[in-house]
N, C-alpha and C positions, 0 to 999 in steps of 0.2 A: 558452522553454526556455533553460535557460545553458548554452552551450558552453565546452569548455576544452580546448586545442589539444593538452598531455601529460598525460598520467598523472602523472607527479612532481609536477604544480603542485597536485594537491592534497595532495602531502604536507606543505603548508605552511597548511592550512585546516584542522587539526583543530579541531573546539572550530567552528564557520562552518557556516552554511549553504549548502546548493548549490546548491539552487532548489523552486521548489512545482511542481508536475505540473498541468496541466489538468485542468480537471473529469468525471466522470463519473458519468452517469445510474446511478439504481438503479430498472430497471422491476421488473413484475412476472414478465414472459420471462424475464430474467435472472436472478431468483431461481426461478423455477420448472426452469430448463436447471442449474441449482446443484444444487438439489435431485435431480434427477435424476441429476446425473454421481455424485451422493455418496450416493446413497440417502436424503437427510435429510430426509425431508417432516414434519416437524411441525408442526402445524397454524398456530402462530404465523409460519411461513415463505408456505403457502401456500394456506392457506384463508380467502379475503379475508372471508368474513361472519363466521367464528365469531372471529377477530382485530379484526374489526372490533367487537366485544364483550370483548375484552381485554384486559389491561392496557398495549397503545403505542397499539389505539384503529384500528391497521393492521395490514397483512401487513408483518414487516422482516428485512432480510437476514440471513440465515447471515453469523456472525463471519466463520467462513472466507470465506466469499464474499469480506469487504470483505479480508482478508489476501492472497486469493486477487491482488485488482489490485496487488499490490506489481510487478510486474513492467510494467504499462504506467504505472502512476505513476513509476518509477523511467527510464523512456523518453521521458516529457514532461515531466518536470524539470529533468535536466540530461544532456550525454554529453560524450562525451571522444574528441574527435577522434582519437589514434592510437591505440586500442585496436583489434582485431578481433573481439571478442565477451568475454560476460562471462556470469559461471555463478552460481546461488545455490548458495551453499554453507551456509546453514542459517541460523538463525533465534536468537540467545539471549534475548530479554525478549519475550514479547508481552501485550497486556492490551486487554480489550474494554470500554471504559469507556463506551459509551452506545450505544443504538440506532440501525439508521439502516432509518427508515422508507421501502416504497415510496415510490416519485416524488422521492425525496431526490437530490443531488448531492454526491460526494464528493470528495475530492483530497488530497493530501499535502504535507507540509513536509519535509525530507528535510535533515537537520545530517549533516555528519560528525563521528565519535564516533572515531573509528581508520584510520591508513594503516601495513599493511605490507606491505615489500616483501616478494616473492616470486619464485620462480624464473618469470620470463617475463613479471611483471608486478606486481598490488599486491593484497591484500586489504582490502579496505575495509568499517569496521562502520558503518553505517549507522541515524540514527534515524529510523523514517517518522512522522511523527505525521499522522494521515489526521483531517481535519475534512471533517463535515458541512456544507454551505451553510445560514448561519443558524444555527445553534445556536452556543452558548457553549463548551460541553465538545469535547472529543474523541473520535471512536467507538473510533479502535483507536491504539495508541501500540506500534509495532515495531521493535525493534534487530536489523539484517540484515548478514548476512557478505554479501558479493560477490567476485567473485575476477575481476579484470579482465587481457585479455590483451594485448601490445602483437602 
């Protein structure tokens, strides 16, 4: 993880990366506890035999799902030492550009795209590009508001 000791310093990283976040499993729990929070159960998410005759060949995640980790990717990537918390304040591009198959790993690359200040601190637009472990492509490519507080 990259630390950075103010908020201001990265008003000087636009256009720069901030850091990639750790990896994360995609079981089948996890997408079944998905399913469930969101009502989404269609079968290419969670009915391993007839997916298993399908066209990725497996059970794979809800897009949302994989958008859903924006927030612990965004925590083992990088933080900023004198802030006190930080809010998502919405989301302007997203795209789900490939599958991510149970038993996969995923993680993020995380550019700053925007810093502005704001009354108590910065809003920062962020680009997640979350890869798959192993694959070439990208599963989901996300530009995220954040609103950081000192």
């Amino acid at each position: 993880m990259r630390t950075f000791d103010r908020l201001a310093e990265l008003q000087s990283l636009v256009g720069a990366p901030l850091g990639t976040s750790e990896w994360v499993l995609i079981e089948q729990t996890r997408i079944d506890r998905f399913a469930a929070a969101t009502e989404d159960h269609q079968w290419i998410h969670t009915d391993a035999e007839r997916a298993a005759a399908g066209p990725f060949g497996a059970t794979i995640a809800h897009g949302f799902l994989t958008l859903s980790l924006l927030p612990v990717f965004f925590q083992t990537a990088f933080a900023v030492a004198d802030t006190r918390m930080g809010i998502n304040y919405g989301l302007n591009r997203v795209r789900f550009t490939a599958p991510v198959p149970v038993g996969s790993r995923v993680r993020a690359h995380m550019r700053l795209l925007a810093y502005e200040p704001i009354a108590g601190g910065a809003q920062l637009t962020v680009e997640a590009t979350v890869e798959r472990e192993g694959a070439d492509k990208p599963v989901c490519v996300a530009v995220s508001l954040t609103r950081r507080y000192l």
